[in-house]
ROKE-935644 format. One record per residue (C-alpha): residue number from 1; x, y, z. Coordinates in pm, 1 decimal, padded with zeros to 6 digits. Example, Ala and Ser with C-alpha at 12.3 -4.5 7.8 and 13.67 -1.06 7.14 Angstrom:
# ROKE-935644
<site k="1" xx="01230.0" yy="-00450.0" zz="00780.0"/>
<site k="2" xx="01367.0" yy="-00106.0" zz="00714.0"/>
This chain:
# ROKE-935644
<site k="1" xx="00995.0" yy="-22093.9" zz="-04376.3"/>
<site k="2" xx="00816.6" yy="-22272.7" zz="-04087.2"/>
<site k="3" xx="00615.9" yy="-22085.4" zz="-03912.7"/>
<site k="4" xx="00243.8" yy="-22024.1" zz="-03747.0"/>
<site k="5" xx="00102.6" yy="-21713.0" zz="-03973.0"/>
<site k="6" xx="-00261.6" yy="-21820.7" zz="-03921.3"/>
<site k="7" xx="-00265.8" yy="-21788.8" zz="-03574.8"/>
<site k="8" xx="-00299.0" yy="-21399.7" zz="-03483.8"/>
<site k="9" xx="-00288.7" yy="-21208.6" zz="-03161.6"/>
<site k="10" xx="-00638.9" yy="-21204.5" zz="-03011.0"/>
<site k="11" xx="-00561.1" yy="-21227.0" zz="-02645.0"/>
<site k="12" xx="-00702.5" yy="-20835.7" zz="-02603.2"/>
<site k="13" xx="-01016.7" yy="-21019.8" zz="-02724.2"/>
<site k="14" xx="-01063.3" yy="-21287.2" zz="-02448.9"/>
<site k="15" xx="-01323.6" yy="-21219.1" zz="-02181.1"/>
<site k="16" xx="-01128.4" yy="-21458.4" zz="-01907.5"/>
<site k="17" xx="-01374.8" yy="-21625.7" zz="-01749.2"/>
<site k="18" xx="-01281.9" yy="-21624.3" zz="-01326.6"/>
<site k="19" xx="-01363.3" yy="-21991.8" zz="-01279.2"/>
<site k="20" xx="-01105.0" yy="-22084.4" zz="-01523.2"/>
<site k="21" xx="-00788.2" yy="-22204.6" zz="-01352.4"/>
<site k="22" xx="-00465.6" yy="-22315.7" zz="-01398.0"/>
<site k="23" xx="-00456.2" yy="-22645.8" zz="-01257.0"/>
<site k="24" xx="-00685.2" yy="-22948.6" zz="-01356.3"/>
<site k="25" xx="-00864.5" yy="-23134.1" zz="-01099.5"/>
<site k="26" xx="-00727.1" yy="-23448.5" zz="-00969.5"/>
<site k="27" xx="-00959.9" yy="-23758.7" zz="-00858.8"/>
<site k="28" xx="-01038.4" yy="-23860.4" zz="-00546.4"/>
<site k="29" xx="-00988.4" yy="-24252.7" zz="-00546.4"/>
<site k="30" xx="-01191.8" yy="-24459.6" zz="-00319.9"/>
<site k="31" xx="-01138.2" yy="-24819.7" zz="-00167.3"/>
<site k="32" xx="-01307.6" yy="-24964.2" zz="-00469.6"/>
<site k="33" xx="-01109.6" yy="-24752.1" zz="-00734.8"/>
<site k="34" xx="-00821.1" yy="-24833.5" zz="-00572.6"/>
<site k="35" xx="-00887.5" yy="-25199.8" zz="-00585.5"/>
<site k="36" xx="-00994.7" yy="-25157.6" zz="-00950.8"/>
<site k="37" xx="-00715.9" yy="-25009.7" zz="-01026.0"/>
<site k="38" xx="-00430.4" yy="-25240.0" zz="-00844.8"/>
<site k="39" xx="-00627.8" yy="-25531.6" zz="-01005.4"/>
<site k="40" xx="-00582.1" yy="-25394.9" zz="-01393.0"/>
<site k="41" xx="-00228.7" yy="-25354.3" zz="-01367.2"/>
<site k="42" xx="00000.0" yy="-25609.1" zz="-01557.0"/>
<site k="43" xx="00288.8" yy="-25782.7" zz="-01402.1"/>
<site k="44" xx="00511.0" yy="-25552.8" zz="-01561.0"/>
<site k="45" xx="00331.7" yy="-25244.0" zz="-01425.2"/>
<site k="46" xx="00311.1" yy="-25382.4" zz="-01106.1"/>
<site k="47" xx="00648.5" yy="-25423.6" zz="-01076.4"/>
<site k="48" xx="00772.5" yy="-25110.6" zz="-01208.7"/>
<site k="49" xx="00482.9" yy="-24891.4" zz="-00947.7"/>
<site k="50" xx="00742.2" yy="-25096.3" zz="-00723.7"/>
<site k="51" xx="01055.2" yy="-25028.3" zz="-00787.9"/>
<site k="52" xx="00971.2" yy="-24627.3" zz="-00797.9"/>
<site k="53" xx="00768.3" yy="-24655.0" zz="-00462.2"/>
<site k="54" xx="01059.2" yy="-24826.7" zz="-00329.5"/>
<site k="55" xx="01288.7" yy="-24601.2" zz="-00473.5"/>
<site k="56" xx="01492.2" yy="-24931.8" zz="-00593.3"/>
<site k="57" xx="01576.2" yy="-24954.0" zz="-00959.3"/>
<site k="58" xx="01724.7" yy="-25274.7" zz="-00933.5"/>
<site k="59" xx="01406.8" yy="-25383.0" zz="-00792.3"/>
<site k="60" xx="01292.3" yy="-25543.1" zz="-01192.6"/>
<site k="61" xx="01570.3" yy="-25859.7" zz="-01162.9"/>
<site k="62" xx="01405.7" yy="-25901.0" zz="-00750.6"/>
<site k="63" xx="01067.2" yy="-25883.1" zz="-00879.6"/>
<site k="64" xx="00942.3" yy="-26232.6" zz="-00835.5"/>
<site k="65" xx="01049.7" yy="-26538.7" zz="-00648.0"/>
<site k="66" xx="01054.6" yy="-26920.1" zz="-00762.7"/>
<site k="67" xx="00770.3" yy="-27083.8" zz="-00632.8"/>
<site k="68" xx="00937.9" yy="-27432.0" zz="-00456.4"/>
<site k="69" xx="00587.0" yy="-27629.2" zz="-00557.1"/>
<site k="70" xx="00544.6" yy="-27554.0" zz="-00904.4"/>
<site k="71" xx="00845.0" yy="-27479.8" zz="-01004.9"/>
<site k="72" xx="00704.8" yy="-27105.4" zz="-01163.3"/>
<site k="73" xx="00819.7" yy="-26766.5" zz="-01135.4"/>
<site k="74" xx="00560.7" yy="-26564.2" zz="-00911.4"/>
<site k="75" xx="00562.8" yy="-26185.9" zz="-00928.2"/>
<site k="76" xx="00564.1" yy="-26031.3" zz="-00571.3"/>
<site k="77" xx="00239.7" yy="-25840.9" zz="-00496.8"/>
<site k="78" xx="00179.3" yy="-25506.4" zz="-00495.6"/>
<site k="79" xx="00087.8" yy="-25362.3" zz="-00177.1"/>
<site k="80" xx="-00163.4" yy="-25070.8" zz="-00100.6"/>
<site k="81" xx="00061.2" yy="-24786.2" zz="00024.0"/>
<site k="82" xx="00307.5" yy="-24910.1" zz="-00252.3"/>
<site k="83" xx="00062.0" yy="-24793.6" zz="-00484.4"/>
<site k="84" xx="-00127.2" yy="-24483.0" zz="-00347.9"/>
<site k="85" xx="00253.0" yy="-24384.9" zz="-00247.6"/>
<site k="86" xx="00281.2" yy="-24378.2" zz="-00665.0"/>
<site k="87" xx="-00022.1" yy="-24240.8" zz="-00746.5"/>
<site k="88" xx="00065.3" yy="-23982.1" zz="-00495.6"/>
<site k="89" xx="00363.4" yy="-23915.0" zz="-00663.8"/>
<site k="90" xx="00254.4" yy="-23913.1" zz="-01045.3"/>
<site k="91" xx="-00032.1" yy="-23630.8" zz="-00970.9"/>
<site k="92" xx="00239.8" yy="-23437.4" zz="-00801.8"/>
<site k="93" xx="00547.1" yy="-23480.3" zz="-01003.9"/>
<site k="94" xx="00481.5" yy="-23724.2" zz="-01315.2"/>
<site k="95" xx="00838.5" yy="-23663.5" zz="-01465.9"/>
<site k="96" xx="01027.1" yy="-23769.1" zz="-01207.8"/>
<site k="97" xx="00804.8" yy="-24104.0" zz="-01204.8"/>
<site k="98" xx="00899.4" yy="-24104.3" zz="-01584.3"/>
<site k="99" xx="01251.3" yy="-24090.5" zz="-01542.5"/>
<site k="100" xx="01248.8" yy="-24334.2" zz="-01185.9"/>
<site k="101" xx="01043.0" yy="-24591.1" zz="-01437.3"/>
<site k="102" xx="01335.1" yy="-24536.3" zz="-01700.0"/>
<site k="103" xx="01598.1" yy="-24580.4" zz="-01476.3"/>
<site k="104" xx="01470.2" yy="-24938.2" zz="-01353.4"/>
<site k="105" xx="01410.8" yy="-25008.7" zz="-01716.2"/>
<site k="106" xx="01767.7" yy="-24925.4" zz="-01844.7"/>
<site k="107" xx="01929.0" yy="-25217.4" zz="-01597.9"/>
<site k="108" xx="01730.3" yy="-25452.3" zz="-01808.2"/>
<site k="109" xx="01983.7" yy="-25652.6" zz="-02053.7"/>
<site k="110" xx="01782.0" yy="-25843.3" zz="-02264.6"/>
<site k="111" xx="01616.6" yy="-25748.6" zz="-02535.6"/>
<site k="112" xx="01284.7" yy="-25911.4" zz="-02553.0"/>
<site k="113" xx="01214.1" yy="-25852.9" zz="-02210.3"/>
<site k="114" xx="01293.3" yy="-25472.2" zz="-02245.6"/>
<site k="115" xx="01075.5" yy="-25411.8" zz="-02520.1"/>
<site k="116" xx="00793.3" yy="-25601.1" zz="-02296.7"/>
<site k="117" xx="00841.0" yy="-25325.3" zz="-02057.0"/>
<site k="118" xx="00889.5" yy="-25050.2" zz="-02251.6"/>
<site k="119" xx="00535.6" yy="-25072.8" zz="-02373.7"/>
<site k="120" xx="00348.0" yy="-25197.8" zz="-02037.3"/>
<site k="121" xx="00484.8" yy="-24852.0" zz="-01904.3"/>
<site k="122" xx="00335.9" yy="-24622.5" zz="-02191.6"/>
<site k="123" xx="00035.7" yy="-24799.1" zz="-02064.8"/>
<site k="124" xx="00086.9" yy="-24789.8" zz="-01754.9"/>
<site k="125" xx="00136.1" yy="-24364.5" zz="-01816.9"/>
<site k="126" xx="-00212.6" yy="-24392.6" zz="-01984.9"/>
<site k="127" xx="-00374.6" yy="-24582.3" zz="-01702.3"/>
<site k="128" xx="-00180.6" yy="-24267.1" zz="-01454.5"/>
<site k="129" xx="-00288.3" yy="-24016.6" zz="-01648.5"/>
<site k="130" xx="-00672.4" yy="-24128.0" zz="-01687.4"/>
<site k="131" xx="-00671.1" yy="-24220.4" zz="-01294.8"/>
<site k="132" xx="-00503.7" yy="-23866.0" zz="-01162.1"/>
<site k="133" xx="-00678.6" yy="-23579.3" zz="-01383.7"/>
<site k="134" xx="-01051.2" yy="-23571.8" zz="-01413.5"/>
<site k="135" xx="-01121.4" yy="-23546.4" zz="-01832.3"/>
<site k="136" xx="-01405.1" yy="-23353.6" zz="-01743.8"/>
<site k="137" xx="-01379.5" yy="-23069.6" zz="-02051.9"/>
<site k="138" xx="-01324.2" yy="-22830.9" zz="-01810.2"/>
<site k="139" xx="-01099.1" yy="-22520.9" zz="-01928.8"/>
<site k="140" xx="-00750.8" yy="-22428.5" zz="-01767.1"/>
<site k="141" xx="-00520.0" yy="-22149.7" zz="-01832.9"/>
<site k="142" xx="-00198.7" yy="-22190.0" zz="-01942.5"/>
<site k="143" xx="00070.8" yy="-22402.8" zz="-02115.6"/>
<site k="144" xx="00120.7" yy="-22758.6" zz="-01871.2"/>
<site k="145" xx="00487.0" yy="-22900.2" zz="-01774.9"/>
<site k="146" xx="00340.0" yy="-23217.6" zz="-01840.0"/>
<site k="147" xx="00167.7" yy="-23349.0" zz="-02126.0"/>
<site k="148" xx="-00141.3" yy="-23598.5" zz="-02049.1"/>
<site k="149" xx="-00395.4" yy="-23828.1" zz="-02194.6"/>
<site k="150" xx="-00675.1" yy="-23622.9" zz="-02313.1"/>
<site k="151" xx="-00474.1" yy="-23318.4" zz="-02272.8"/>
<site k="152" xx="-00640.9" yy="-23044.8" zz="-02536.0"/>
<site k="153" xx="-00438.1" yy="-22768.3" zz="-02701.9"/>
<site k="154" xx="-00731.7" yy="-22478.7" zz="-02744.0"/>
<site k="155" xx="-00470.9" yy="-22189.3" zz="-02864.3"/>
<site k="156" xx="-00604.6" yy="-21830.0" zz="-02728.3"/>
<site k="157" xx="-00955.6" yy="-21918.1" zz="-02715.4"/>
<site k="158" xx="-01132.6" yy="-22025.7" zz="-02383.5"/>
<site k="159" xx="-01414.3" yy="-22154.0" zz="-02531.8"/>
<site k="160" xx="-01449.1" yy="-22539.4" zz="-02460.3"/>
<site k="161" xx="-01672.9" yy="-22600.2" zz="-02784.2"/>
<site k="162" xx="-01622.4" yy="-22359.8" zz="-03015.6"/>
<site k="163" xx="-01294.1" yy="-22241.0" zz="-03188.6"/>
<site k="164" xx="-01172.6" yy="-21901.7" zz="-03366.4"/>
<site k="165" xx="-00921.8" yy="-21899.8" zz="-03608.5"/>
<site k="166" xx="-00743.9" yy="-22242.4" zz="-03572.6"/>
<site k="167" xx="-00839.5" yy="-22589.0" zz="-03443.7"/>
<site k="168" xx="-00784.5" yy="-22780.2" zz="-03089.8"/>
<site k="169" xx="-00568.5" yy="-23036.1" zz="-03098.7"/>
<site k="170" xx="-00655.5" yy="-23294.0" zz="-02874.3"/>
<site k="171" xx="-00354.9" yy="-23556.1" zz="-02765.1"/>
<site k="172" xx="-00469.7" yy="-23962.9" zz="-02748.0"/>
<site k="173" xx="-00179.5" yy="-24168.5" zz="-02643.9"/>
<site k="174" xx="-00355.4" yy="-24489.5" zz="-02691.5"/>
<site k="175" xx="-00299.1" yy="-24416.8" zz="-03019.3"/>
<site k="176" xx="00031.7" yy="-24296.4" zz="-03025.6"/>
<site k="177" xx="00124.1" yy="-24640.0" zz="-02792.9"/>
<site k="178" xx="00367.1" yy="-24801.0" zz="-03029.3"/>
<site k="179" xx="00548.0" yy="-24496.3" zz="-03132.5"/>
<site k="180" xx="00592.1" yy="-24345.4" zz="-02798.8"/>
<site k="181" xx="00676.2" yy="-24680.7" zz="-02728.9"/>
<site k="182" xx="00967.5" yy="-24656.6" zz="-02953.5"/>
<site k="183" xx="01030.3" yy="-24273.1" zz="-02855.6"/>
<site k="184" xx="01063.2" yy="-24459.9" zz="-02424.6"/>
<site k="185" xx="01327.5" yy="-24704.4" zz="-02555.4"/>
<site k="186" xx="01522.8" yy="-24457.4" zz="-02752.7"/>
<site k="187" xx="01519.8" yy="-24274.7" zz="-02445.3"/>
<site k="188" xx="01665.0" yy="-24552.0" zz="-02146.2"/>
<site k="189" xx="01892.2" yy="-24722.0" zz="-02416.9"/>
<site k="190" xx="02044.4" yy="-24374.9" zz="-02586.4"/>
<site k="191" xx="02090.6" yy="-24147.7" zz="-02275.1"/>
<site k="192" xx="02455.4" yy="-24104.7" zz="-02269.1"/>
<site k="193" xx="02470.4" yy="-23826.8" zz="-02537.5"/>
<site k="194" xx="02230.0" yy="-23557.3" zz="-02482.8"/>
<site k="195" xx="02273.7" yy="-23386.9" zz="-02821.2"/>
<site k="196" xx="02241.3" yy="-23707.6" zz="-03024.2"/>
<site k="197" xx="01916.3" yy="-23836.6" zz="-02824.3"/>
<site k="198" xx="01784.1" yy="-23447.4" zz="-02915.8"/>
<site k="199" xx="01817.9" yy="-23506.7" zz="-03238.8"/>
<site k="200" xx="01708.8" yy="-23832.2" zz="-03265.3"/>
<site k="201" xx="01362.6" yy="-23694.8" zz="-03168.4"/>
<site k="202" xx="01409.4" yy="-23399.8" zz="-03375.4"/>
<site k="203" xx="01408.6" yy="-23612.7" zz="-03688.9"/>
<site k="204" xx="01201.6" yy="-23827.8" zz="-03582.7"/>
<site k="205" xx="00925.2" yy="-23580.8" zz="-03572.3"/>
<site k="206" xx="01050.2" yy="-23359.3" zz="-03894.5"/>
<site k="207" xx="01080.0" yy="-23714.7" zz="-04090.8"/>
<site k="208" xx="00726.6" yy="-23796.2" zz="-04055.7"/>
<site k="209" xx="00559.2" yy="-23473.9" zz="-04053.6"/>
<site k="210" xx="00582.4" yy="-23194.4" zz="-04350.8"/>
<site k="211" xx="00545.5" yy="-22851.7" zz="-04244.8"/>
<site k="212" xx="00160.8" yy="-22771.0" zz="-04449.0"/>
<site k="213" xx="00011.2" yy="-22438.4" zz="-04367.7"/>
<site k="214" xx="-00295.0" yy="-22514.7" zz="-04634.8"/>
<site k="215" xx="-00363.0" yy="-22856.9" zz="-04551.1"/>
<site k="216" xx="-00412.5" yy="-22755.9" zz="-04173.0"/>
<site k="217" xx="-00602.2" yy="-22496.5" zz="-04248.0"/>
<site k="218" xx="-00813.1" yy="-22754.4" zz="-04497.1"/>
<site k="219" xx="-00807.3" yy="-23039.1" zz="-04204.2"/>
<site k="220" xx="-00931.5" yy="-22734.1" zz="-03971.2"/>
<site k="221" xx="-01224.7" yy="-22639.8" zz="-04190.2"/>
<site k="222" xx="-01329.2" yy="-23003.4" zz="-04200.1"/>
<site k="223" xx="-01377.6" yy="-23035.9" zz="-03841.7"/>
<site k="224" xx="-01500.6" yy="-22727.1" zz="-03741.5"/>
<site k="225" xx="-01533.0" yy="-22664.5" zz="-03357.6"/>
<site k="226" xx="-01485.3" yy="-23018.4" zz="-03323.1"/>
<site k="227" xx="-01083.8" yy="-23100.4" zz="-03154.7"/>
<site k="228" xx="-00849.4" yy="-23299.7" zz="-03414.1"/>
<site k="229" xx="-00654.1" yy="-23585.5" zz="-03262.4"/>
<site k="230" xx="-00289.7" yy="-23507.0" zz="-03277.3"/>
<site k="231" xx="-00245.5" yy="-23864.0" zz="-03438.6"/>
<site k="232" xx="-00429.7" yy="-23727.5" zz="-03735.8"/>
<site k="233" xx="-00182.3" yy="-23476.2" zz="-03835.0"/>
<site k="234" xx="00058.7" yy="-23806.4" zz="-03836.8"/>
<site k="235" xx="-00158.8" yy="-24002.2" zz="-04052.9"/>
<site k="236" xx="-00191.3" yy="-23713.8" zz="-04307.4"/>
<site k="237" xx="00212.0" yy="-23674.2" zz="-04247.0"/>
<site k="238" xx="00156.8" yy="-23255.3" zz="-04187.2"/>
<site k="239" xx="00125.6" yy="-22988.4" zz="-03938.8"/>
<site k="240" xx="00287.0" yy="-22627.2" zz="-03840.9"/>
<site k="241" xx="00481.6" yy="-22554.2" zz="-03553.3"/>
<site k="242" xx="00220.6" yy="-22586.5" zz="-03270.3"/>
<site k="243" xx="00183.4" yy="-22961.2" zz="-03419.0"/>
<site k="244" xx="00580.1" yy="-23009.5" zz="-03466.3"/>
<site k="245" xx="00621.3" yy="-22862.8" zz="-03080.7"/>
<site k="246" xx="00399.2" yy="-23058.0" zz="-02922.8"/>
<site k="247" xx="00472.3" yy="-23393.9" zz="-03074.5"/>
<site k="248" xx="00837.2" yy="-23315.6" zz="-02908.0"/>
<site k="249" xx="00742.8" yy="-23234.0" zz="-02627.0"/>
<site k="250" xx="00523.9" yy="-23551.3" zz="-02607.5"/>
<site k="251" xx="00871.6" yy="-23769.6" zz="-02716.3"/>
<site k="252" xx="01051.1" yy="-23562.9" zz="-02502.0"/>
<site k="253" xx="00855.6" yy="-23684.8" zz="-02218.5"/>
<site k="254" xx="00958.0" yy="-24003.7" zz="-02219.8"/>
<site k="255" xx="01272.2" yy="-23990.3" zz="-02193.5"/>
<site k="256" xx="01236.6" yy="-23834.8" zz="-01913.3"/>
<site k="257" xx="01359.5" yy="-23471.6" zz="-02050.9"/>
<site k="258" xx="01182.5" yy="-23182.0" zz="-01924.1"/>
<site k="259" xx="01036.8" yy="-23012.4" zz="-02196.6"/>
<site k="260" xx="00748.7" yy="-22755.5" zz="-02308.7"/>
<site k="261" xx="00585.4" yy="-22565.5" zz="-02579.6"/>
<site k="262" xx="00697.1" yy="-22203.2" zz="-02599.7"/>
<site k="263" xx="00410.7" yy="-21984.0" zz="-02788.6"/>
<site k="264" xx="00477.4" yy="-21625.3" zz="-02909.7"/>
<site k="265" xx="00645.6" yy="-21441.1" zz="-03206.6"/>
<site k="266" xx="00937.5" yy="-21449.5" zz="-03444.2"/>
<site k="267" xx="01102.5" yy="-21223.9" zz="-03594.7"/>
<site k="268" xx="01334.0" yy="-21368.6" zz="-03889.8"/>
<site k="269" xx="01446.1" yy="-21155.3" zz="-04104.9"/>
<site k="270" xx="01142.6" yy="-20972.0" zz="-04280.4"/>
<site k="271" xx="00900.1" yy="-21221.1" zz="-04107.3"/>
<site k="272" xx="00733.6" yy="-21176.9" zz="-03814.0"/>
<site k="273" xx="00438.2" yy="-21358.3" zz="-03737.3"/>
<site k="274" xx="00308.6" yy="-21606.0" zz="-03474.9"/>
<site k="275" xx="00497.7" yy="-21943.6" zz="-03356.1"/>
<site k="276" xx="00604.5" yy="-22210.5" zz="-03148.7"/>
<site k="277" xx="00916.2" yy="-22349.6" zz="-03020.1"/>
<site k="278" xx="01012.6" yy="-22581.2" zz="-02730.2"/>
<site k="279" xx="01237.5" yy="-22504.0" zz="-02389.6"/>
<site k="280" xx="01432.8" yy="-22813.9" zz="-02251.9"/>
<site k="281" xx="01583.6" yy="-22796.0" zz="-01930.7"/>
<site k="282" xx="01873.2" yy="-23054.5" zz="-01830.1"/>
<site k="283" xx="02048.0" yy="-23060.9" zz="-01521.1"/>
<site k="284" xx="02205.2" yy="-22678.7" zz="-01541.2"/>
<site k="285" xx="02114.4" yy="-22636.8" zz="-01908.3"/>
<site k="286" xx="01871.1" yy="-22425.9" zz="-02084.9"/>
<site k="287" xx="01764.9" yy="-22580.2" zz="-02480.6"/>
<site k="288" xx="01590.6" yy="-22414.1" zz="-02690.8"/>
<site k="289" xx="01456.3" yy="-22607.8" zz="-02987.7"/>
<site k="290" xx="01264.7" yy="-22494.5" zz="-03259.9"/>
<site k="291" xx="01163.1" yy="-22835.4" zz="-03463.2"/>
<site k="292" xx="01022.8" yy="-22614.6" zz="-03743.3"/>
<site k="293" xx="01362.4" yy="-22592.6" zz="-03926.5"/>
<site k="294" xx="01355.7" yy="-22841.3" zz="-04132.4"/>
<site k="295" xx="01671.4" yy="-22981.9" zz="-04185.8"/>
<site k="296" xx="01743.1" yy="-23292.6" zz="-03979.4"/>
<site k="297" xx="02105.8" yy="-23339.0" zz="-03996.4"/>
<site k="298" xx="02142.5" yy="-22992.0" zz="-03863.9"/>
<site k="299" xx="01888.4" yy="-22946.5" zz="-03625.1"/>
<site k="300" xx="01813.7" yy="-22619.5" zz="-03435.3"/>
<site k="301" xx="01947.9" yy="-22607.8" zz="-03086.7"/>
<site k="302" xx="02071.5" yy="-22337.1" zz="-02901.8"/>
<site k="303" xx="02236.1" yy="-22447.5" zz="-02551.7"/>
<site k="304" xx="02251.1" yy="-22209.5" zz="-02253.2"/>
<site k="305" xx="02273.5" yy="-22155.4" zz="-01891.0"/>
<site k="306" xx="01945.4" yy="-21914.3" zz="-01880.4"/>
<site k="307" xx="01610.2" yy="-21854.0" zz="-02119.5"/>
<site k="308" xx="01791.5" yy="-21520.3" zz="-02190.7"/>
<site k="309" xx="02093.2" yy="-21655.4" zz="-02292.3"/>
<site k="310" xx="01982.4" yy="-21918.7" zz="-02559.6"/>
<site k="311" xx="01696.8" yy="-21612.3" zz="-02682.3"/>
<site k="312" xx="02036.4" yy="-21432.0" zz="-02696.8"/>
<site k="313" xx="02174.6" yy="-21647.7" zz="-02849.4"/>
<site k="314" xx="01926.2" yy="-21682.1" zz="-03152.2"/>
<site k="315" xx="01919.7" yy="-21311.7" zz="-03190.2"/>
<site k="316" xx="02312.0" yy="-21419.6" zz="-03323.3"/>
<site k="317" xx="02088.8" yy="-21661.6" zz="-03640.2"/>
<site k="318" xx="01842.7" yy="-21332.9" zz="-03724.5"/>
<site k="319" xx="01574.2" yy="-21519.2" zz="-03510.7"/>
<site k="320" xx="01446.5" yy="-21320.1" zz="-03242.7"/>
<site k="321" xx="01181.6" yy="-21513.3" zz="-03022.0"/>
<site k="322" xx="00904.5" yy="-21291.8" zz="-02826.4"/>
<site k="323" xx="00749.7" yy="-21570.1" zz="-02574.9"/>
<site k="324" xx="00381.8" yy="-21428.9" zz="-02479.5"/>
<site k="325" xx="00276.0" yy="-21533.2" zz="-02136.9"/>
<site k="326" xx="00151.8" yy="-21888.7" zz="-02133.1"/>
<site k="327" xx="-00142.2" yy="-21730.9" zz="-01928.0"/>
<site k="328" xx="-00285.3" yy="-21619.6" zz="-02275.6"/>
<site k="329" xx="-00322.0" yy="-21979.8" zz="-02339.1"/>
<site k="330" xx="-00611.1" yy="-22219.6" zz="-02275.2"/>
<site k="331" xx="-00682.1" yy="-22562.8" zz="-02221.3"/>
<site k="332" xx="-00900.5" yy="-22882.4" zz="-02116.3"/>
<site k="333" xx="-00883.1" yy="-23247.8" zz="-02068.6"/>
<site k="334" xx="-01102.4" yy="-23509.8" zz="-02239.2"/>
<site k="335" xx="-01438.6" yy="-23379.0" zz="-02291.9"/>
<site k="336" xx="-01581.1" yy="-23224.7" zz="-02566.0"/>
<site k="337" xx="-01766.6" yy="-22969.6" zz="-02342.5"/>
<site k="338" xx="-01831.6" yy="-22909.6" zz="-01981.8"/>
<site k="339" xx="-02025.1" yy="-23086.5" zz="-01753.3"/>
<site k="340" xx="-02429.6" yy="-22911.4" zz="-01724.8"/>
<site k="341" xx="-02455.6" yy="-22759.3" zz="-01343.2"/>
């Protein structure tokens, strides 16, 4: 059976430190960061920070003109407010910039070209995510919407160096470019059925990773305090449910799909013990989707209206999910530790 036993309740444990907080801290950009930054974006990127700050997803097929001299297409440029207008708008709502980026991308017909832009905006996401939240190793409380660059899973315990019990995981999309590159496309060519894309990133995530309770907890010995990239559990092909979870969430996320790790307990039949599951939300509907059960063809997805229904719902497959509040979990961007005062 699937599931987290290592991980044990030691939230009565914690002493919460009061300058932890929930929300990490954005950067301030200046006229020379902003400059920097306009000047490192791609034609592609350029014109897809475009078509969201202009709210046009047609915008990619306008996106340059023919210049009469030389006979070249010239991309438009980007212009100031354009881009602090998008910058604005991925520290404050990064999903819906997701699924504005997808929508240009999905009028795109040709297959070369959509590929090319495909990956220049997992990039670009990078290039978003390092520019809007400060990796400063700082520690937040809680379970984020919104997965980021440098974003680092610390479980129950607040302490940004050391660890108790299991490992940090510690998520590096430059690493992860080409297959969340493959996870975007999936998502803005394959959007008509809902229940077949879930699946699609189900398996994809069950077919390449074997649920290993031993071998994390080897992989976790070997590292010590220090945080495992999430790539490496991909590499060695294994993980538990906290790994399973959050690589969906992070596939989820490009498709645009609202999605997040769920932390508690399970009760299934004479198991209980800790785990982790995911919570989708489309449109009206609640998802619950625990990528621990291992058998793709027949994923588990429970569909509702409300949390309480699809938990109600489970109850009906002997699985009875206890979420503990995400406030009993910890994390940090980036940095290994703290900046000294």
């Amino acid at each position: 059976m699937s599931m987290d036993a290592d991980e044990k309740d030691r939230h009565s444990d914690v002493t919460v430190n009061p300058a932890i907080t929930r929300s990490p801290t954005r950067r301030v950009l200046g006229s020379k960061e902003k400059r920097d930054l306009m000047d490192r974006l791609s034609a592609q990127q350029t014109s897809l920070v475009r078509s969201v700050a202009l709210g046009a997803p047609e915008y990619l097929s306008q996106s340059y003109y023919l210049d009469s001299s030389s006979g070249k297409r010239i991309a438009h440029e980007l212009e100031a407010d354009e881009l602090m207008g998008f910058v604005t708008g991925w520290g404050a709502a990064p999903m819906e910039c997701i699924r504005a980026i997808n929508e240009a991308m999905s009028r795109i017909t040709e297959r070369g070209r959509l590929r090319r832009y495909v990956k220049a905006a997992v990039e670009l996401e990078i290039v978003m995510d390092r520019q809007t939240w400060l990796d400063d190793g700082v520690v937040h409380r809680g379970l984020p919407a919104y997965l980021m660059h440098g974003y680092t899973d610390m479980g129950s315990h607040a302490s940004p160096t050391e660890r108790a019990g299991r490992e940090k995981i510690k998520v590096d999309k430059v690493s992860l470019v080409e297959r969340l590159s493959e996870c975007k496309r999936r998502g803005v060519v394959d959007s008509d059925d809902l229940e077949r894309l879930l699946g699609w990133y189900y398996a994809r995530v069950r077919r390449d990773i074997e649920f290993d309770e031993s071998g994390v907890e080897k992989l976790s010995r070997e590292f010590g305090n220090e945080s495992i990239v999430l790539t490496k559990y991909l590499e060695k092909g294994m993980g538990v449910c906290r790994h399973l979870s959050i690589f969906y969430q992070l596939y989820l996320q490009e498709a645009g799909i609202e999605c997040r790790v769920v932390k508690g307990n399970l009760r299934f039949f004479i198991f209980k013990g800790r785990h982790a599951w995911n919570l989708l939300r489309v449109g009206e509907q609640v998802i619950l989707v625990d990528v621990t059960h291992p058998n793709v063809k027949d994923p588990f997805m429970l569909f509702g209206t409300t949390e309480e229904e699809v938990y109600a719902r489970a109850k009906e497959h002997s699985r009875e999910y206890e979420p503990t509040p995400d406030e009993q979990n910890y994390y940090k961007i980036g940095a290994t530790s703290p900046p000294s005062a």
